[in-house]
MIDOTOR-812774 format. One record per residue (C-alpha): x, y, z. Coordinates in steps of 0.25 Angstrom, whole numbers. Layout:
// MIDOTOR-812774
NODE     c1     c2     c3
NODE      X      Y      Z
...
***
This chain:
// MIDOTOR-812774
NODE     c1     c2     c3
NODE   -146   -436    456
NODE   -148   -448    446
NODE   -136   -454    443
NODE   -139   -466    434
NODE   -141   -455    422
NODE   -132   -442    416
NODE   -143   -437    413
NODE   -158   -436    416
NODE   -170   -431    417
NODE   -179   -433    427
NODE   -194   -431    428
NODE   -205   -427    439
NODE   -218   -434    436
NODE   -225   -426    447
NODE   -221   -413    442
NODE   -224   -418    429
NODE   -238   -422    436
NODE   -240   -408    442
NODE   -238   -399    431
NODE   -251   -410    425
NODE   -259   -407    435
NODE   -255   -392    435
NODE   -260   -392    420
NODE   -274   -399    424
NODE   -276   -391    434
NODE   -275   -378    425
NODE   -284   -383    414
NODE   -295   -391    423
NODE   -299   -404    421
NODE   -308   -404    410
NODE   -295   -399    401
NODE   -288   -412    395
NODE   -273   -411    395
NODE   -266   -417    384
NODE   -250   -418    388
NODE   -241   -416    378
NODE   -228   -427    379
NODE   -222   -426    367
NODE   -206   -427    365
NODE   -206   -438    377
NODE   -216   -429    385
NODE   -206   -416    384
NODE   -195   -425    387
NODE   -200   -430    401
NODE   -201   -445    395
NODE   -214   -449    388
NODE   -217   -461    395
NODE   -218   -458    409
NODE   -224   -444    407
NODE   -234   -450    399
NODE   -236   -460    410
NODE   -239   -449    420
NODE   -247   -440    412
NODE   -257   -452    410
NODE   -260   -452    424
NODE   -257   -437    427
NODE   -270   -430    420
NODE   -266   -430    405
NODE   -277   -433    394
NODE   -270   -434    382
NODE   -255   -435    377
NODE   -249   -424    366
NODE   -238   -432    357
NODE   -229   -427    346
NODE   -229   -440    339
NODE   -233   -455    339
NODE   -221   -461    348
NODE   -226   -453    360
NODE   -239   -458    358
NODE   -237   -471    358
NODE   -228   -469    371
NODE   -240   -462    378
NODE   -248   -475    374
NODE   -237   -485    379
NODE   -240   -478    393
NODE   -254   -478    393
NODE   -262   -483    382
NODE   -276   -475    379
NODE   -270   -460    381
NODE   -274   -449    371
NODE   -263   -445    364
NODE   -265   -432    352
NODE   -253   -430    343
NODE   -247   -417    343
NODE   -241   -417    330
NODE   -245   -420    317
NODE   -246   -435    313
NODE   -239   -441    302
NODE   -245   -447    289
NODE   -238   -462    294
NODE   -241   -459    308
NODE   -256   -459    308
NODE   -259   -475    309
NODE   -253   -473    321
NODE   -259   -462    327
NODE   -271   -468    324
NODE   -268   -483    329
NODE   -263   -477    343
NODE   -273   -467    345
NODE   -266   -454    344
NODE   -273   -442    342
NODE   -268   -434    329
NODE   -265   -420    326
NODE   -275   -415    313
NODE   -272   -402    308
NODE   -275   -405    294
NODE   -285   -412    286
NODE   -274   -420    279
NODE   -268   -426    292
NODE   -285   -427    297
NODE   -288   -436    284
NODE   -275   -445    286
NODE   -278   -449    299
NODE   -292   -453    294
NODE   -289   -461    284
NODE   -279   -468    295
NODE   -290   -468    306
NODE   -299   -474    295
NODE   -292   -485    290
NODE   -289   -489    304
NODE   -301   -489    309
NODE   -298   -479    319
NODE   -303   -465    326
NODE   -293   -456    326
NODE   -294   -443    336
NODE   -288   -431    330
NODE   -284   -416    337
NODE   -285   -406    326
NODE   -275   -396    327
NODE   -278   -381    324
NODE   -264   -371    320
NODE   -267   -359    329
NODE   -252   -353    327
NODE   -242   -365    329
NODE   -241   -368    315
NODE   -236   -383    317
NODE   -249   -390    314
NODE   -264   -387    314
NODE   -274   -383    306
NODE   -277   -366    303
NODE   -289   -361    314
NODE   -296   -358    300
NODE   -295   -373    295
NODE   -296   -379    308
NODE   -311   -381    308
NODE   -312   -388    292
NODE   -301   -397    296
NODE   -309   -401    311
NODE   -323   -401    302
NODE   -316   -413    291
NODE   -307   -419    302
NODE   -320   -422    310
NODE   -325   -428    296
NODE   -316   -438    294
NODE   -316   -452    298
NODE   -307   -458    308
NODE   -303   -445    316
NODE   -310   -440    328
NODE   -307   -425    331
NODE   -303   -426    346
NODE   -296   -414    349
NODE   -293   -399    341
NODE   -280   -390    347
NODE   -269   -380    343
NODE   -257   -375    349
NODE   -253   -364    355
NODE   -240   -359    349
NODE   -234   -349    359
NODE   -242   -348    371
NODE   -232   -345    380
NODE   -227   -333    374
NODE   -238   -326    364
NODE   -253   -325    370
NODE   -257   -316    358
NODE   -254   -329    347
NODE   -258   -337    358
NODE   -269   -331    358
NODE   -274   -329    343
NODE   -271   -345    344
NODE   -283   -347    353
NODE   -292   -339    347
NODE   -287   -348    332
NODE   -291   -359    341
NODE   -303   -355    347
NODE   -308   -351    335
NODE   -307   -366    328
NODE   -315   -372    342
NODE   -325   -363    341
NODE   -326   -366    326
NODE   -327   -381    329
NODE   -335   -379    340
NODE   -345   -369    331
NODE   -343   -383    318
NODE   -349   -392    328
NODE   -337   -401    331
NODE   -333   -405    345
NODE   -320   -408    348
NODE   -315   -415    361
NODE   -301   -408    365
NODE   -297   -394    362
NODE   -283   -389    366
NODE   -273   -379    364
NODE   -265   -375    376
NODE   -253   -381    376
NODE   -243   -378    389
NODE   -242   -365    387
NODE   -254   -362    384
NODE   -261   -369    395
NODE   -254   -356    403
NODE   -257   -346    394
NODE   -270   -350    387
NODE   -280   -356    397
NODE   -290   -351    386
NODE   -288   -361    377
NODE   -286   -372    386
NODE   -300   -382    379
NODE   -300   -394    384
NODE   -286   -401    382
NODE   -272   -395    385
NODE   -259   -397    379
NODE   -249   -395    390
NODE   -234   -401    388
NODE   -222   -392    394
NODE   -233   -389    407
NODE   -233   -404    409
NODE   -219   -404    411
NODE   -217   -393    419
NODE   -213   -383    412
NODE   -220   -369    409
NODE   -218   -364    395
NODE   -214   -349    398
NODE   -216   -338    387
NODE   -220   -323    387
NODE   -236   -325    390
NODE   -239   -324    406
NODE   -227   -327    416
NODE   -230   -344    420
NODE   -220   -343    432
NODE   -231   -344    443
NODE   -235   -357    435
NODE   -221   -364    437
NODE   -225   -367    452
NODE   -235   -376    445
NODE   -226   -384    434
NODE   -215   -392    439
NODE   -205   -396    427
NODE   -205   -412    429
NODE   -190   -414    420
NODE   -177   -412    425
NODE   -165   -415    419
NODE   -151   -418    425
NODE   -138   -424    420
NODE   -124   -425    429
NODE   -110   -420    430
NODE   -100   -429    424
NODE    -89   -422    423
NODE    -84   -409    431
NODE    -70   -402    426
NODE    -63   -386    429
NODE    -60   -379    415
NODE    -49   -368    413
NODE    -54   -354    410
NODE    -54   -354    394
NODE    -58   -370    392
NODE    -69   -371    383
NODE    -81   -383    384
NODE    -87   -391    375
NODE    -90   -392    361
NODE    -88   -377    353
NODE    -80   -373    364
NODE    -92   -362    367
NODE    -89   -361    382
NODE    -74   -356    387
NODE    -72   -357    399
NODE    -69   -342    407
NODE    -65   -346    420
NODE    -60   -360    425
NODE    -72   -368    429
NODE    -78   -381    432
NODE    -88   -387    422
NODE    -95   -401    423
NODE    -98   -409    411
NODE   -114   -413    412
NODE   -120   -426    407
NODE   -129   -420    398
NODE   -129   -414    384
NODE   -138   -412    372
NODE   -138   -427    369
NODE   -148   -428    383
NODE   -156   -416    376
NODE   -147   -403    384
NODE   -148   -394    372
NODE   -135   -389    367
NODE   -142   -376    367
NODE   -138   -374    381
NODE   -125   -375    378
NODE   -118   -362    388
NODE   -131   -358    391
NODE   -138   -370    400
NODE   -138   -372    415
NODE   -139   -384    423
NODE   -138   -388    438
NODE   -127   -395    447
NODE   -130   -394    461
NODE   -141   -382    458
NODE   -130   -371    453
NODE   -132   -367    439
NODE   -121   -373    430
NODE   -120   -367    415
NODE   -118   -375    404
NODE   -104   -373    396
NODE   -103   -375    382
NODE   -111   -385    373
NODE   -119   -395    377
NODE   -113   -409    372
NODE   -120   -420    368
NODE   -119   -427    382
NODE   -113   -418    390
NODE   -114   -403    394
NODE   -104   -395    404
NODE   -109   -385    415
NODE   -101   -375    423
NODE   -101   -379    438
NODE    -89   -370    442
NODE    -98   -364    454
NODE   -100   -379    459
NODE    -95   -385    469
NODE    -90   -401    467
NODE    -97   -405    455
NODE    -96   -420    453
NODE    -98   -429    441
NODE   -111   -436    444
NODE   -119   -423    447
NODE   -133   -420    446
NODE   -134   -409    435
NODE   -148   -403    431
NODE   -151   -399    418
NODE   -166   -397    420
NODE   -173   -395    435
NODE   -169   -390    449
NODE   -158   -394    456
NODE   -153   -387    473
NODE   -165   -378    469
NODE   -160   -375    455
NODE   -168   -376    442
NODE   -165   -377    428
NODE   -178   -378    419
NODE   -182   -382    407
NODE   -186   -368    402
NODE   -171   -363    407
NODE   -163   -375    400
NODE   -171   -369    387
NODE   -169   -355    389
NODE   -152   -359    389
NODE   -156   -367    376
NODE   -163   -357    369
NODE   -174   -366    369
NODE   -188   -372    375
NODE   -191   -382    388
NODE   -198   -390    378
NODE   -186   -392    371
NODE   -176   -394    382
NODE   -186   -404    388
NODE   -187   -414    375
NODE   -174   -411    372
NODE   -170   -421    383
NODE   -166   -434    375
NODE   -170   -447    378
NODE   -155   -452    384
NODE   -160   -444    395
NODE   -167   -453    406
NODE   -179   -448    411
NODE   -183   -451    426
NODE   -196   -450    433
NODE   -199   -443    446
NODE   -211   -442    454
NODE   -224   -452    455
NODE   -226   -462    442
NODE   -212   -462    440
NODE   -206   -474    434
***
């Protein structure tokens, strides 16, 4: 137990490291793989994931916005970094400046970063984004090729990469599958125009599982990397889980322990009334450290390895839990939030399903008052 923190999460670097070498090994090693660390690399800490992903097999970096970025390059200076999001008007300069490679799903946005590129002298590399059924951004299949043709026509830009996203891959293989065929149909449209294009992706963790078809020659693999298996209704991935190792947990401690009266009520609303006399310990956690409120009477967590529920709302830094059935429960306790503890195990996808919710949310949820500690080789 940790006891210089309420509450913390800690990570495993070699599991982290394993689930990388997992993904290479699927793909082979004339595949690229482009790890997505946005929101503080799914809330494992930016920096040091970064940092061992450089010397662990990645090739390029996904961002959501320029901050992460220029984190990546405060690491190690050089690494290709592609923005997964749309850049903004202001933020171009920028982009350009440090090298980051831009989203383009319009001829707009394709001609602003031109001009940008141009007056500062620059070459910038751009991935051209088709929309095969996510709808966020992208070009339509049918446009996809006029926009490449006069993207490739104008000065300053280099077309480095062309991609879509799958949006359900985990759960609809018929729309999965008419996405691909969208896809296909723009490469082989390129490819028939005469244009060569370094990187082709598409498959994002999920559908590194579900769609080795479309896995090109750069992959997109985010919740994998952290070891975690984006379950749905396609094929069962439960033999896969002996692979992945999730490399976050997340603890807090006992700070308080009292016995309530049958008919006692807890917390804010008064939603939990108590039906039996019963002992319940106050947890040093709450929504402020990113445990959603959502879980409020539903959640579990872990003191000495039973099962404890949560009672009530979830406060802002604090959260009570049922130990009635434990045995000399002491402030200063060990209580596990995410991971295993005595050979118990809450995960990420479980502390979702209480919240009504997704393990990509519960993990970036954790806010930054929550210390993040390294585990295993290259820690630091």
């Amino acid at each position: 137990m940790n006891t210089s923190y309420r509450c913390w999460a800690e990570v495993d670097l070699d599991a982290l490291r394993g689930n990388l070498a997992w993904i290479r090994h699927r793909v082979g090693p004339k595949v690229k793989i482009l790890t997505v660390v946005k929101a503080d690399a799914y809330g494992h800490g930016l920096k040091q994931i970064a940092a061992l992903l450089m010397q662990s097999g990645t090739d390029i970096f996904g961002v959501a916005n320029l901050a992460e970025a220029s984190a990546i390059r405060r690491v190690g200076k050089g690494w290709p970094v592609l923005m997964l999001g749309a850049l903004l008007p202001d933020e171009m300069e920028t982009a350009v400046k440090d090298h980051v490679r831009a989203t383009i799903s319009s001829l707009d946005e394709a001609t602003a970063l031109s001009r940008v590129a141009t007056r500062l002298q620059k070459i910038a590399s751009v991935h051209v984004k088709v929309d095969t059924g996510m709808g966020r951004l992208g070009a339509r299949p049918k446009d996809a090729l006029e926009l490449i043709r006069s993207t490739a026509q104008l000065p300053g830009l280099a077309i480095d990469g062309l991609y879509t996203h799958y949006a359900s891959a985990e759960d609809d293989a018929a729309f999965s599958k008419a996405q691909a065929e969208g896809f296909e149909g723009v490469i082989n449209a390129v490819t028939k125009a005469g244009i060569q294009i370094p990187l082709i992706h598409a498959n994002n963790s999920a559908a590194l599982l579900h769609q080795p078809e479309t896995t090109f020659n750069l992959v997109r693999p985010g919740l994998l990397v952290y070891g975690i298996l984006p379950e749905g209704q396609r094929a069962d991935v439960a033999a896969l889980r002996k692979f992945f190792h999730p490399a976050l947990s997340w603890k807090c401690r006992v700070g308080f322990v009292k016995e309530i009266r049958k008919g006692d009520s807890l917390s804010y609303g008064r939603t939990f009334v108590a039906p039996r006399k019963m002992k319940v310990a106050t947890l040093t956690a709450g929504y402020g450290d990113g445990y959603l409120r959502a879980g409020s009477n539903r959640a579990e967590v872990l003191i000495q390895g039973r099962r404890c529920k949560v009672l009530g709302r979830v406060t802002m830094d604090q959260t009570l839990v049922d130990v009635t059935k434990l045995d000399n429960v002491a402030a200063g306790e060990e209580a596990v939030l995410i991971g295993s503890q005595h050979g118990e195990t809450i995960s990420a996808a479980e502390l979702a399903q209480w919240c009504g919710t997704i393990p990509w949310e519960i993990l970036t949820a954790i806010t930054y008052r929550v210390p993040r500690l390294y585990r295993g080789s290259q820690a630091s």
